[in-house]
PQR file of N, CA, C, O and H, with PARSE charges and radii, in Angstrom:
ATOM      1  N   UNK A   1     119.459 125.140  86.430 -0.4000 1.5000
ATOM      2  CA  UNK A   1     118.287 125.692  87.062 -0.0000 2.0000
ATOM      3  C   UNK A   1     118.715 126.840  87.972  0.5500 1.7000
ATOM      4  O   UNK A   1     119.716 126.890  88.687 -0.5500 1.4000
ATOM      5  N   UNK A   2     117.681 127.825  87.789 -0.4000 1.5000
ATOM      6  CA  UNK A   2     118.198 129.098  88.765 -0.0000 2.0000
ATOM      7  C   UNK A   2     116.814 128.633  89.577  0.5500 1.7000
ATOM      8  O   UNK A   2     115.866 127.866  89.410 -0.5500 1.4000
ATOM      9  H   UNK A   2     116.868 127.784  87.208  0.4000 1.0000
ATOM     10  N   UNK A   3     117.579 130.116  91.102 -0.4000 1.5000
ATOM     11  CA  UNK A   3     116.210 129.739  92.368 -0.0000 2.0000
ATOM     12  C   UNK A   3     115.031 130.408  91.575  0.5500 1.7000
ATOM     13  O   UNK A   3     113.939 129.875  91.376 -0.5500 1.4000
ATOM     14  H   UNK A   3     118.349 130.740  91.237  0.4000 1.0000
ATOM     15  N   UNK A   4     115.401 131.606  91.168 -0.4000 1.5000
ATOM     16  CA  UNK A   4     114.374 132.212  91.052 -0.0000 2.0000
ATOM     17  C   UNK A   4     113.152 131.194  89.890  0.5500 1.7000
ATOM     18  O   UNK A   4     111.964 131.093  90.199 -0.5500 1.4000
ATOM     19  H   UNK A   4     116.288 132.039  91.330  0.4000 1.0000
ATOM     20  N   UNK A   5     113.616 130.665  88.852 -0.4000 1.5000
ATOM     21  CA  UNK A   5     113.178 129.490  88.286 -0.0000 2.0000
ATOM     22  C   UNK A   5     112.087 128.729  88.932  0.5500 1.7000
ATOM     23  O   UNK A   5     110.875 128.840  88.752 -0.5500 1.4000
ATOM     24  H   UNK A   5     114.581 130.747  88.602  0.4000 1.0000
ATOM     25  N   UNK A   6     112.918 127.720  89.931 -0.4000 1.5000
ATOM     26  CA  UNK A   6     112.226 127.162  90.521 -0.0000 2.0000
ATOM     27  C   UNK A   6     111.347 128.035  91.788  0.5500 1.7000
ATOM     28  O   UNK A   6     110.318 127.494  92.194 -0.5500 1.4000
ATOM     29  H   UNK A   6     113.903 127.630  90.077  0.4000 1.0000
ATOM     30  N   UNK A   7     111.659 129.051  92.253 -0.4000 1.5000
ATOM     31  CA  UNK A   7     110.162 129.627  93.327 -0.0000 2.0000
ATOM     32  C   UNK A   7     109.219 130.005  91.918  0.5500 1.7000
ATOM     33  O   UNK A   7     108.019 130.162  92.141 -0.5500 1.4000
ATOM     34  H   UNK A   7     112.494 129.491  91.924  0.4000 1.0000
ATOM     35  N   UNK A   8     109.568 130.121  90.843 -0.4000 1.5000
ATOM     36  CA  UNK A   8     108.351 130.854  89.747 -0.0000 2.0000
ATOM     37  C   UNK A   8     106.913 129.276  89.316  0.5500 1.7000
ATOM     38  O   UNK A   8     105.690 129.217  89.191 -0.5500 1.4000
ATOM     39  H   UNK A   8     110.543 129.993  90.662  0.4000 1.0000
ATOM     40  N   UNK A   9     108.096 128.291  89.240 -0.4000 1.5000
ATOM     41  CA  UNK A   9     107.598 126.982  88.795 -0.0000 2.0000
ATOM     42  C   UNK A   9     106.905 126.829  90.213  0.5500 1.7000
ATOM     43  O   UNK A   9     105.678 126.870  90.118 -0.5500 1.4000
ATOM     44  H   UNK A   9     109.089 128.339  89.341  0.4000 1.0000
ATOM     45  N   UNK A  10     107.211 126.723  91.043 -0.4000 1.5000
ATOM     46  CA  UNK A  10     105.945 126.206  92.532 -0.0000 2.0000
ATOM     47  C   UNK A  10     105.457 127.580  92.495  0.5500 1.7000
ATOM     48  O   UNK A  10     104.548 127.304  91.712 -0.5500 1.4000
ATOM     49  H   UNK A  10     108.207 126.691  91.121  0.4000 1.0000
ATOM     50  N   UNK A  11     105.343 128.505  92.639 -0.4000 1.5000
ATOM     51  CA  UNK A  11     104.466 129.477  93.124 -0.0000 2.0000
ATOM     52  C   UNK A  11     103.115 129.407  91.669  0.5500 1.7000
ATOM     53  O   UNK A  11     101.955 129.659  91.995 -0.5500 1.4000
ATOM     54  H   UNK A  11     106.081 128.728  93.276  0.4000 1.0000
ATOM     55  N   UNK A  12     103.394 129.092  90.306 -0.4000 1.5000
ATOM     56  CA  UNK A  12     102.373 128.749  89.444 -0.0000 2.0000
ATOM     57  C   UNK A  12     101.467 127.208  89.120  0.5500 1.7000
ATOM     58  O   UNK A  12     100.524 126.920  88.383 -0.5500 1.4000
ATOM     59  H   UNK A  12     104.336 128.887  90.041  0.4000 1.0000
ATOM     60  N   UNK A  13     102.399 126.379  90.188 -0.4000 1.5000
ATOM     61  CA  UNK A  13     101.700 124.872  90.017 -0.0000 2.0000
ATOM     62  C   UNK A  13     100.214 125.069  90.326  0.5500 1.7000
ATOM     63  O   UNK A  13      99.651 125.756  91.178 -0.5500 1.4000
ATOM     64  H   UNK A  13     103.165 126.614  90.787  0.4000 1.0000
ATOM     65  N   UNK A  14      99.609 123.996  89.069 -0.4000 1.5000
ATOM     66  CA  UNK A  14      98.252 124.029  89.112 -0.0000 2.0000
ATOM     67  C   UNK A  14      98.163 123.086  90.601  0.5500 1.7000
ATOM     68  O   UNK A  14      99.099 122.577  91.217 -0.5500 1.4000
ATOM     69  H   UNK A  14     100.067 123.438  88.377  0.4000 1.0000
ATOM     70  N   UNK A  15      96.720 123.063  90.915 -0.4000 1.5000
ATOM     71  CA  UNK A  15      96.247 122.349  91.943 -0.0000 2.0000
ATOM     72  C   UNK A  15      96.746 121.006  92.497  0.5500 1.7000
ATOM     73  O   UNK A  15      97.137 120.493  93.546 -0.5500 1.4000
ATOM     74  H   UNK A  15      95.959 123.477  90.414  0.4000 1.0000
ATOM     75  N   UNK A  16      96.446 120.640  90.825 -0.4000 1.5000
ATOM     76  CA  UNK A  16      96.298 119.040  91.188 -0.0000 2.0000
ATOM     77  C   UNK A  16      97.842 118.254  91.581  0.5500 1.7000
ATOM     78  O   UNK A  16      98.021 117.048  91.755 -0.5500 1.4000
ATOM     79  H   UNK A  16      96.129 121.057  89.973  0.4000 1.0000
ATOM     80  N   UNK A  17      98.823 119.325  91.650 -0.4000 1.5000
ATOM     81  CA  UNK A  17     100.212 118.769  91.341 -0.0000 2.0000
ATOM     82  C   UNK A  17     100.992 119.410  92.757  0.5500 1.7000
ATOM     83  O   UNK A  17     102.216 119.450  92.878 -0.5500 1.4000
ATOM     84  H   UNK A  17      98.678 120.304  91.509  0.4000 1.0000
ATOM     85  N   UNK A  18     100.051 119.878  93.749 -0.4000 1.5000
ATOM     86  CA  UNK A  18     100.496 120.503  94.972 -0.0000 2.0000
ATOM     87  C   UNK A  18     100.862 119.384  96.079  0.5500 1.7000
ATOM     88  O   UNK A  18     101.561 119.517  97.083 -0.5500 1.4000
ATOM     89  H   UNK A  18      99.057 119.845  93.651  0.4000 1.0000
ATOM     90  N   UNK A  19     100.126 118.146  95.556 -0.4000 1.5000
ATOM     91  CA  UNK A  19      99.993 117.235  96.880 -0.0000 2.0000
ATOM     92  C   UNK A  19     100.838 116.246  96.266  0.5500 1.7000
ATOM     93  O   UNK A  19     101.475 116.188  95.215 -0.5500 1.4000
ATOM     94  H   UNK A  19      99.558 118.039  94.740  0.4000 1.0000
ATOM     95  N   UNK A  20     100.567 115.172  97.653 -0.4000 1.5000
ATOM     96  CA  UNK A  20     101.359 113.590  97.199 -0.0000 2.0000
ATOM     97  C   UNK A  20     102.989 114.208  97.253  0.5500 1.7000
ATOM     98  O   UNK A  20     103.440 115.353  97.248 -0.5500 1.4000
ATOM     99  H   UNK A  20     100.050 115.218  98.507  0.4000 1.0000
ATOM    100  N   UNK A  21     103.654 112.763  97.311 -0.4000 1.5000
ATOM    101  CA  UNK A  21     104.926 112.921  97.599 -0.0000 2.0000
ATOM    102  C   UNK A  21     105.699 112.838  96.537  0.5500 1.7000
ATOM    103  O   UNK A  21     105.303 112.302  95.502 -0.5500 1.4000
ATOM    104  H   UNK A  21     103.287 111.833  97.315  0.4000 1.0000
ATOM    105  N   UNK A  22     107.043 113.423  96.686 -0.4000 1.5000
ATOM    106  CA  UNK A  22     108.237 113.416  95.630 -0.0000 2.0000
ATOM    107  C   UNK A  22     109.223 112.463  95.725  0.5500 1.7000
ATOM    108  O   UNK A  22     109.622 111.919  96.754 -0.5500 1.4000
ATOM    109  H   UNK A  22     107.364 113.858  97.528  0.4000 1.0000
ATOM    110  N   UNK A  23     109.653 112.264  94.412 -0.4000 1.5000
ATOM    111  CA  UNK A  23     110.873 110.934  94.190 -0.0000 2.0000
ATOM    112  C   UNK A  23     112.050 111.828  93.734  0.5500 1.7000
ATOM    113  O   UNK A  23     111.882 112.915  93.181 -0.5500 1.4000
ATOM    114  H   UNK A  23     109.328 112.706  93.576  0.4000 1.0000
ATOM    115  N   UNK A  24     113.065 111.369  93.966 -0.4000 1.5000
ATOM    116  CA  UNK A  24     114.698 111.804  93.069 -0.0000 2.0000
ATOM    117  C   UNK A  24     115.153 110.751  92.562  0.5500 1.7000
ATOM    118  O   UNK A  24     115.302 109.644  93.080 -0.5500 1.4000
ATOM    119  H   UNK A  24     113.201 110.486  94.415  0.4000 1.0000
ATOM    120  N   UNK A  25     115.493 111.291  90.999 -0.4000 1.5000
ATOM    121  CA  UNK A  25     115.490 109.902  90.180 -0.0000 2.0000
ATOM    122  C   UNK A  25     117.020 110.711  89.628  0.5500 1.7000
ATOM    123  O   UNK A  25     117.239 111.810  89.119 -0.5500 1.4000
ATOM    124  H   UNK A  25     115.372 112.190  90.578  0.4000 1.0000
ATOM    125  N   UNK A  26     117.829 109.640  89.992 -0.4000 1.5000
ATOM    126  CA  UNK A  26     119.306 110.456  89.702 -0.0000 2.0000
ATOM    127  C   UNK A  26     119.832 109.339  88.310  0.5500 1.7000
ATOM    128  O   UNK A  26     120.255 108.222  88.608 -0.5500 1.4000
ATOM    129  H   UNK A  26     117.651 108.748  90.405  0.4000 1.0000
ATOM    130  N   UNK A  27     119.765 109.704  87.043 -0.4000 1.5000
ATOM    131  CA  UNK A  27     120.549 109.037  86.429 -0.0000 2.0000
ATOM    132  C   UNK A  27     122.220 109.444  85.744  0.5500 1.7000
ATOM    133  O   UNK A  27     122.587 110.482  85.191 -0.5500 1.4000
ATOM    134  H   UNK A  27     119.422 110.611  86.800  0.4000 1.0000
ATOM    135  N   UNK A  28     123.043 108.091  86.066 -0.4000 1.5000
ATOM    136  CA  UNK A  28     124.145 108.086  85.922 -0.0000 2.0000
ATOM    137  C   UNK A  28     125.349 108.059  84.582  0.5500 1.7000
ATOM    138  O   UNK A  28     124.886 107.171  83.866 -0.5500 1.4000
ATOM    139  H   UNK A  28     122.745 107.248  86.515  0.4000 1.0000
ATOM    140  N   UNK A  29     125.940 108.294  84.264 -0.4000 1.5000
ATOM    141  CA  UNK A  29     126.690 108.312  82.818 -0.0000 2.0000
ATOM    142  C   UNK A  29     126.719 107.005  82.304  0.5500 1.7000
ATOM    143  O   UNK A  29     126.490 106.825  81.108 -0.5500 1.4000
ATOM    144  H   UNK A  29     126.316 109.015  84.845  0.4000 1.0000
ATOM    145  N   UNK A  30     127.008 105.938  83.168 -0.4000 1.5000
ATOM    146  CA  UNK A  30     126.530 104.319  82.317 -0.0000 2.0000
ATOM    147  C   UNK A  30     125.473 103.531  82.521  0.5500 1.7000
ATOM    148  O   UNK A  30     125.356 102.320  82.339 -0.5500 1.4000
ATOM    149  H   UNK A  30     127.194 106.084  84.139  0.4000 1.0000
ATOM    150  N   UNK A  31     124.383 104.672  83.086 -0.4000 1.5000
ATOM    151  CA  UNK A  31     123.276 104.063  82.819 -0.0000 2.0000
ATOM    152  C   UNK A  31     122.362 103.711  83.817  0.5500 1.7000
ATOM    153  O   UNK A  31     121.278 103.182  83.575 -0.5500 1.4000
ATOM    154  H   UNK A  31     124.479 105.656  83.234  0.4000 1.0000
ATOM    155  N   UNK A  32     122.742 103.970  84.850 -0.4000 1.5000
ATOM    156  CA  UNK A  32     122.178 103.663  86.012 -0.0000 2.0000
ATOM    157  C   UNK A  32     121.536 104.267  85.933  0.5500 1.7000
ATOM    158  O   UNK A  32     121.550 105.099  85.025 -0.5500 1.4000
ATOM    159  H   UNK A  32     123.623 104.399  85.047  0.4000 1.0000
ATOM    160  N   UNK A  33     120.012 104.159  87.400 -0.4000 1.5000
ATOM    161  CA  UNK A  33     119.374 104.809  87.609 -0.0000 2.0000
ATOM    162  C   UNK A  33     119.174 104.953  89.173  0.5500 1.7000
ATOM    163  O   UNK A  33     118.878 103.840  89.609 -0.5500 1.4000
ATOM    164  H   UNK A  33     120.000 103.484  88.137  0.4000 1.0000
ATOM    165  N   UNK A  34     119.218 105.824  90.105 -0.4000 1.5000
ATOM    166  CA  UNK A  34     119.108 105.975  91.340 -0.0000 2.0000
ATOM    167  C   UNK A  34     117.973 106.317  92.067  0.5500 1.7000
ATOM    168  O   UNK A  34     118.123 107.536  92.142 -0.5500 1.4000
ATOM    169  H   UNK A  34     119.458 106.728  89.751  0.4000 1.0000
ATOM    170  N   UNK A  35     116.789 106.028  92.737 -0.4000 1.5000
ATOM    171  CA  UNK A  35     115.678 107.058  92.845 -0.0000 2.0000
ATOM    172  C   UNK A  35     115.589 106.780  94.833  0.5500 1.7000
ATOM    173  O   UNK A  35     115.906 105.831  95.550 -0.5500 1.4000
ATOM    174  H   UNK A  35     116.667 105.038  92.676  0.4000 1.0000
ATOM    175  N   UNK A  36     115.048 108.031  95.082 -0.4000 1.5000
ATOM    176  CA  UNK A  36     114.937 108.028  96.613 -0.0000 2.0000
ATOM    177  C   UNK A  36     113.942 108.943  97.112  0.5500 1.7000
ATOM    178  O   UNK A  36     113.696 109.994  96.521 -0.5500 1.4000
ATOM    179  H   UNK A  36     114.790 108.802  94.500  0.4000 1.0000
ATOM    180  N   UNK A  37     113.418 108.629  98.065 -0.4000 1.5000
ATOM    181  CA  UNK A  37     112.618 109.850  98.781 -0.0000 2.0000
ATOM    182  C   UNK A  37     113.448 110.716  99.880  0.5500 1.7000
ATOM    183  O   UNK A  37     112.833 111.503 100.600 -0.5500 1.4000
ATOM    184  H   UNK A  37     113.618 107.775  98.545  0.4000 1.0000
ATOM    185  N   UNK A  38     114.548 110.593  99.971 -0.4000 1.5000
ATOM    186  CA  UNK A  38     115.568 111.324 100.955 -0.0000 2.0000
ATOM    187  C   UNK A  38     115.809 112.438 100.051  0.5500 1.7000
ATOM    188  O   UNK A  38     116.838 112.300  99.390 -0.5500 1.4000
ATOM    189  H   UNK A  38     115.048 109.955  99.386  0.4000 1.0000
ATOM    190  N   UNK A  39     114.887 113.924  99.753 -0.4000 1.5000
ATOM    191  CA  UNK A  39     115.357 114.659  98.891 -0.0000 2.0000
ATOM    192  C   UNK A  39     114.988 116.403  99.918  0.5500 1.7000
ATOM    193  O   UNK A  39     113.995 116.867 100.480 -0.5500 1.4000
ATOM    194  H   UNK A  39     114.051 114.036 100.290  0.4000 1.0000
ATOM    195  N   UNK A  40     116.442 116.871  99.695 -0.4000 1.5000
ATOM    196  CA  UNK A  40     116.385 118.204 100.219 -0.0000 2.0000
ATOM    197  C   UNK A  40     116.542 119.408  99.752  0.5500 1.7000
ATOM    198  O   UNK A  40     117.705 119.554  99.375 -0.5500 1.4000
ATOM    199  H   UNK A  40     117.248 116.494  99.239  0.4000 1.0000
ATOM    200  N   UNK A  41     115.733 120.585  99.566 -0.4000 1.5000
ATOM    201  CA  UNK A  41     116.043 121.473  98.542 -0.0000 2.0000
ATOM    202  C   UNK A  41     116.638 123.064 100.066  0.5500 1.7000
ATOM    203  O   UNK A  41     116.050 123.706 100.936 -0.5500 1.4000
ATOM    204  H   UNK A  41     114.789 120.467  99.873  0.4000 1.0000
ATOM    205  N   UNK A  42     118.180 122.963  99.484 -0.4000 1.5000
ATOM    206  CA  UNK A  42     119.138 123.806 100.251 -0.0000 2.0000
ATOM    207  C   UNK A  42     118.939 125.013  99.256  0.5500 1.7000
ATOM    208  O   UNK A  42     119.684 124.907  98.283 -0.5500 1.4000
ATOM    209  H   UNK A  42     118.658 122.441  98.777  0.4000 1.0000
ATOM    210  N   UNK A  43     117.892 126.465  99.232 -0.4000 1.5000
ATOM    211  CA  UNK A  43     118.207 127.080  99.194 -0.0000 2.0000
ATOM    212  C   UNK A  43     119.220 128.627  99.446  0.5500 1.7000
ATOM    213  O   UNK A  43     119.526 129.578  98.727 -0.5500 1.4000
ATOM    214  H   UNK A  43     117.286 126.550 100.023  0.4000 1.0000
ATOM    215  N   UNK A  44     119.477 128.246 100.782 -0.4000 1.5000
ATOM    216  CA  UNK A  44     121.060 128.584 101.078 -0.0000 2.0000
ATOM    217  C   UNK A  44     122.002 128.564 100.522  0.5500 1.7000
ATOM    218  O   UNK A  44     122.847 129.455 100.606 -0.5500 1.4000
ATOM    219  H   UNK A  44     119.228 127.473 101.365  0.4000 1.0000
ATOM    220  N   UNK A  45     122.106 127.531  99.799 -0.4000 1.5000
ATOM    221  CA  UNK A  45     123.329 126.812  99.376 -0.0000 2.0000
ATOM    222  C   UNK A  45     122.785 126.414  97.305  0.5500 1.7000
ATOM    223  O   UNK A  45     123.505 126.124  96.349 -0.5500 1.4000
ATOM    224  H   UNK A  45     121.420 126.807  99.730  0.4000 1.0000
ATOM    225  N   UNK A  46     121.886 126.525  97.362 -0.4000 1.5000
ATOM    226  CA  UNK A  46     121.811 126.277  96.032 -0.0000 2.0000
ATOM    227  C   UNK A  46     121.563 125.282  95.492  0.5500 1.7000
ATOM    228  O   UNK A  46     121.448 125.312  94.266 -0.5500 1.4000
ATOM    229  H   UNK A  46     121.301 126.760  98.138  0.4000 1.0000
ATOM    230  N   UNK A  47     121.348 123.733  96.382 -0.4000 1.5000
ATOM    231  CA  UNK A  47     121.677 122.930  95.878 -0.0000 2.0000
ATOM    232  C   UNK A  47     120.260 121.962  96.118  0.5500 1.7000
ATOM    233  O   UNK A  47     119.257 122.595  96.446 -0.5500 1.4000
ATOM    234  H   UNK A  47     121.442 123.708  97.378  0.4000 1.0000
ATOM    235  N   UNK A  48     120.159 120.836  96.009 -0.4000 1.5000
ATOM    236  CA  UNK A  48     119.271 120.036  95.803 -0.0000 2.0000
ATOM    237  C   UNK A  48     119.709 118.573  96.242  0.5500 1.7000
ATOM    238  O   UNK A  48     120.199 117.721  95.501 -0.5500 1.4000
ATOM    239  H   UNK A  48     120.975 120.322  95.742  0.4000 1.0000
ATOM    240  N   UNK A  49     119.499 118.484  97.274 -0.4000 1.5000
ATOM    241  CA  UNK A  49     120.550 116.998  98.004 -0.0000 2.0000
ATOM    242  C   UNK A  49     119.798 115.512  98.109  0.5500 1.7000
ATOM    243  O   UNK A  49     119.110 115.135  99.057 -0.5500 1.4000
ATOM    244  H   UNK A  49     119.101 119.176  97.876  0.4000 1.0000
ATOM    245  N   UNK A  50     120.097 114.778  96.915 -0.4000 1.5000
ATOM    246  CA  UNK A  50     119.790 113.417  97.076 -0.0000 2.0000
ATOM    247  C   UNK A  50     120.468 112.512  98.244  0.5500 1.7000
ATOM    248  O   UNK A  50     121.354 113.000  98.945 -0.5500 1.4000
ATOM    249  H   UNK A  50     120.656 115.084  96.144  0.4000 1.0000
ATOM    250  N   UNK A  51     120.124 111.483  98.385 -0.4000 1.5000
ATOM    251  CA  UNK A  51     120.647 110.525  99.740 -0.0000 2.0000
ATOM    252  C   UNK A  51     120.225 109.347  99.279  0.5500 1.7000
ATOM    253  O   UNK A  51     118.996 109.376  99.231 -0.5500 1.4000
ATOM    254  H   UNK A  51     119.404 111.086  97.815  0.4000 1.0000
ATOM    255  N   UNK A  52     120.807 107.951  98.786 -0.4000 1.5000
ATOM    256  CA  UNK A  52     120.179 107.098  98.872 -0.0000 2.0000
ATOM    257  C   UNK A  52     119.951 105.876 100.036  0.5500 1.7000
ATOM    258  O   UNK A  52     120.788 105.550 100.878 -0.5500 1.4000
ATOM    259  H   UNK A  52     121.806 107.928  98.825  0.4000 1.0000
ATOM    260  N   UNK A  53     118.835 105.393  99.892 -0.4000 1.5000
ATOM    261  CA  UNK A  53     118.706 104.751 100.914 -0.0000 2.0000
ATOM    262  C   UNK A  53     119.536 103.651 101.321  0.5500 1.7000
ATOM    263  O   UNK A  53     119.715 102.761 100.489 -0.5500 1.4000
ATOM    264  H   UNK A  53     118.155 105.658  99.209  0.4000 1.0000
ATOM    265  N   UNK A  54     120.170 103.535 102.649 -0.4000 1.5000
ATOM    266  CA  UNK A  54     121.270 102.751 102.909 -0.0000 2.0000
ATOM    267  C   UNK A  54     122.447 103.451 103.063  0.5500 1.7000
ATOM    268  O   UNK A  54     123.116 103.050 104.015 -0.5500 1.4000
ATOM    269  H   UNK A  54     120.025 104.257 103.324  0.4000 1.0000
ATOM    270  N   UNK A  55     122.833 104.203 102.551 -0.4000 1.5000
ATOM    271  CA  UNK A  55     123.219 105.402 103.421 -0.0000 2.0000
ATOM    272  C   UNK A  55     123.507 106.134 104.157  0.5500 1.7000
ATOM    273  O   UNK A  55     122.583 106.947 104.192 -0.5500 1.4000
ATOM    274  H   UNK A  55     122.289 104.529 101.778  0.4000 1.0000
ATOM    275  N   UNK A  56     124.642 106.552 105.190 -0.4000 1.5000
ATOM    276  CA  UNK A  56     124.894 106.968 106.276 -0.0000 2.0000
ATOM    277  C   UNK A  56     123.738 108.393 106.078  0.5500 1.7000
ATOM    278  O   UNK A  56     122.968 108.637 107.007 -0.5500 1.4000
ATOM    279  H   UNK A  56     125.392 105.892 105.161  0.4000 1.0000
ATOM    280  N   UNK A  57     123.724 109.024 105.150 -0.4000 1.5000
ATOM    281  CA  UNK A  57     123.442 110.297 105.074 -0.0000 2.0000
ATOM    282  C   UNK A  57     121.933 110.197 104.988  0.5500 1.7000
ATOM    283  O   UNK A  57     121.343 111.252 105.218 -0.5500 1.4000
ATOM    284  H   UNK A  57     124.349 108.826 104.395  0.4000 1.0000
ATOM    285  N   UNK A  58     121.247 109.217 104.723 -0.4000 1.5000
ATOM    286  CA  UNK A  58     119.494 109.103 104.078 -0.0000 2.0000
ATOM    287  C   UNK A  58     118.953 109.454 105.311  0.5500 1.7000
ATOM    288  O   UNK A  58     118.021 110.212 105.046 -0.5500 1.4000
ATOM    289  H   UNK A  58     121.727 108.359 104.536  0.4000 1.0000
ATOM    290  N   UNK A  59     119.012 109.352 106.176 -0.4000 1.5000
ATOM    291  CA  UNK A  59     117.972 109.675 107.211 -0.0000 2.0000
ATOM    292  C   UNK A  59     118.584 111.091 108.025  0.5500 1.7000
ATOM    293  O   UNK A  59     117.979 111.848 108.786 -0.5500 1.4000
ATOM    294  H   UNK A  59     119.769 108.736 106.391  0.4000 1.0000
ATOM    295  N   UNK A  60     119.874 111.132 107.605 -0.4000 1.5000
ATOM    296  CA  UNK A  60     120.267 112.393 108.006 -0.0000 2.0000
ATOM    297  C   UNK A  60     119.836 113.663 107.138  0.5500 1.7000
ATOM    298  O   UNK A  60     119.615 114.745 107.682 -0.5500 1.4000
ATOM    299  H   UNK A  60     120.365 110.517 106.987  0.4000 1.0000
ATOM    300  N   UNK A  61     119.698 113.418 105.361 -0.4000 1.5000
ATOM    301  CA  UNK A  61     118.790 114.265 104.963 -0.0000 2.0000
ATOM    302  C   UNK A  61     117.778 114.589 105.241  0.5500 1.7000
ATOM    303  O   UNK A  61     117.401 115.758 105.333 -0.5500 1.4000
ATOM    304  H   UNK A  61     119.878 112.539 104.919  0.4000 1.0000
ATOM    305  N   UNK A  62     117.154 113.628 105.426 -0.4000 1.5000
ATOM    306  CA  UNK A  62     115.200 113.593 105.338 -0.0000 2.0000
ATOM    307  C   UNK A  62     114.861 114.249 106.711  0.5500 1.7000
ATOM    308  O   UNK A  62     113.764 114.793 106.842 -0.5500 1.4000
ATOM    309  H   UNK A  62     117.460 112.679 105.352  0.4000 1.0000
ATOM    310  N   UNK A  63     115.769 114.221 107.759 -0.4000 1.5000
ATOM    311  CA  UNK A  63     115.780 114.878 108.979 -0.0000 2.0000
ATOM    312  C   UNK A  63     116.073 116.639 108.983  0.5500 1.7000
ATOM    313  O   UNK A  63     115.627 117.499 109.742 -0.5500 1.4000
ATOM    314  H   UNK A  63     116.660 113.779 107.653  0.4000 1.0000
ATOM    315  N   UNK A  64     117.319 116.787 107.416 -0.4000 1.5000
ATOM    316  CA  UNK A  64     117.202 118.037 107.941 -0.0000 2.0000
ATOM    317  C   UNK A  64     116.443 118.595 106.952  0.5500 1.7000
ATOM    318  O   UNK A  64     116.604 119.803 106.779 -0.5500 1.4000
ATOM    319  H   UNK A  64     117.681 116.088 106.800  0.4000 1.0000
ATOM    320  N   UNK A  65     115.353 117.801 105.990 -0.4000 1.5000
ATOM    321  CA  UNK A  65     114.254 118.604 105.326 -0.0000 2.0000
ATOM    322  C   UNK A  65     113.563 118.850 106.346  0.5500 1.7000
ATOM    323  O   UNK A  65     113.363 120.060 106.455 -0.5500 1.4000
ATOM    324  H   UNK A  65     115.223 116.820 106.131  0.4000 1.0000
ATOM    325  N   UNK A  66     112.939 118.017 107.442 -0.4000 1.5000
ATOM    326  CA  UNK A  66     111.835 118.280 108.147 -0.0000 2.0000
ATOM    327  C   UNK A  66     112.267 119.611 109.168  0.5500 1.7000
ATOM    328  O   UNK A  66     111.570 120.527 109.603 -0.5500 1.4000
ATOM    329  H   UNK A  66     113.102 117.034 107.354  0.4000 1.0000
ATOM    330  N   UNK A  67     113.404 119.369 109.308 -0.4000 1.5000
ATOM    331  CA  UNK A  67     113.667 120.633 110.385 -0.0000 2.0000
ATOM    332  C   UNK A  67     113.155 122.448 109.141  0.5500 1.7000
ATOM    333  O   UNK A  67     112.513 123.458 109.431 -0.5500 1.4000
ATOM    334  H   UNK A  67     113.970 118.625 108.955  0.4000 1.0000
ATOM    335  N   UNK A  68     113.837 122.026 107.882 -0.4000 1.5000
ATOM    336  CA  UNK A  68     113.112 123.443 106.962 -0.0000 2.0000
ATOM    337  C   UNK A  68     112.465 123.533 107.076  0.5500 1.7000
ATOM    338  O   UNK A  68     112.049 124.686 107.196 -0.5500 1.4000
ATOM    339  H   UNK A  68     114.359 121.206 107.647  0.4000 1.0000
ATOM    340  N   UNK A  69     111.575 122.416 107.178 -0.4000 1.5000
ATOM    341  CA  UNK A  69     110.217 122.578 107.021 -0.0000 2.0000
ATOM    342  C   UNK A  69     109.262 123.325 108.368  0.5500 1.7000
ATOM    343  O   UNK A  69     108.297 124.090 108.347 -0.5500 1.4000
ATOM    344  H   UNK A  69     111.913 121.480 107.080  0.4000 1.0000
ATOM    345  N   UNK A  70     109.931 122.788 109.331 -0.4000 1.5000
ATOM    346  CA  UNK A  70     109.569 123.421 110.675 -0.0000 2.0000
ATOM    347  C   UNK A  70     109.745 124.558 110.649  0.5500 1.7000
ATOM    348  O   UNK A  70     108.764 125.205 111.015 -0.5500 1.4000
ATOM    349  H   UNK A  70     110.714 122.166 109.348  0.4000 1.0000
ATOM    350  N   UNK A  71     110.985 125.377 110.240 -0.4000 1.5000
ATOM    351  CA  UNK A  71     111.601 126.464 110.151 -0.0000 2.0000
ATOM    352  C   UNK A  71     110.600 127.484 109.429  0.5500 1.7000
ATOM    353  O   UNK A  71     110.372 128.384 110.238 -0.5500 1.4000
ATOM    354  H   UNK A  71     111.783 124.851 109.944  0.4000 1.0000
ATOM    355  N   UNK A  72     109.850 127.725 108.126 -0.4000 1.5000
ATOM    356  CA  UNK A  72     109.071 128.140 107.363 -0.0000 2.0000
ATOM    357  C   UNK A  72     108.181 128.311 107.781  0.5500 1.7000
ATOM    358  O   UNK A  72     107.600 129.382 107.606 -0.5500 1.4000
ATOM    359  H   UNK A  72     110.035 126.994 107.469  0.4000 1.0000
ATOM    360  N   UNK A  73     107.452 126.880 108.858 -0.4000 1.5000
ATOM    361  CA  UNK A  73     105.964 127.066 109.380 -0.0000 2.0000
ATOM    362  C   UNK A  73     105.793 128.276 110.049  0.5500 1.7000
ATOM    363  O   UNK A  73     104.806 129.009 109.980 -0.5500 1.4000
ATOM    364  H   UNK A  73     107.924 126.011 109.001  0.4000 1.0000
ATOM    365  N   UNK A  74     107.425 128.549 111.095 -0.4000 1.5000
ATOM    366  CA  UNK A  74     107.395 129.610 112.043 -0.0000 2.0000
ATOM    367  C   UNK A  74     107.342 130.710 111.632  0.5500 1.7000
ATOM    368  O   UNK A  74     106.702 131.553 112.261 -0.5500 1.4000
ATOM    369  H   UNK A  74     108.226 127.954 111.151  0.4000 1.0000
ATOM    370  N   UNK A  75     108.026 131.044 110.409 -0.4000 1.5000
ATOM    371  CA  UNK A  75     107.820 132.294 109.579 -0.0000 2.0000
ATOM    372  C   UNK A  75     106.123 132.457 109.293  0.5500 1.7000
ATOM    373  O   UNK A  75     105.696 133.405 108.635 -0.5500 1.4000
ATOM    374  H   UNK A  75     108.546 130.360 109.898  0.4000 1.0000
TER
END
């Protein structure tokens, strides 16, 4: 996935698919399946950061989505 990709895919989402919350569903090479709401999209960096819950890092993600999120409003 490129950024530009994904700003093209949200900047054309229909309506009905703007709201409600998101899952990360990480599956693994033998089969696993991982899913979490600790999900951060680092365009800085490129990357897309799962956390699962239990986790030193899960609430440390979901903390620094909300701070982006703060960040944007101000823009």
């Amino acid at each position: 996935m490129k950024k530009e990709e994904l700003i093209k895919l949200i900047q054309k989402l229909h309506s009905e698919d703007t709201t409600g919350d998101m899952v990360g569903v990480f599956h693994d090479r033998y089969g696993g399946i991982t899913t979490t709401d600790s999900i951060r999209v680092d365009m800085d960096g490129g990357r897309i950061l799962l956390a699962q819950e239990g986790t030193e890092y899960y609430k440390t993600n979901k903390k620094n989505w909300e701070t982006e999120l703060k960040f944007i409003k101000k823009s």
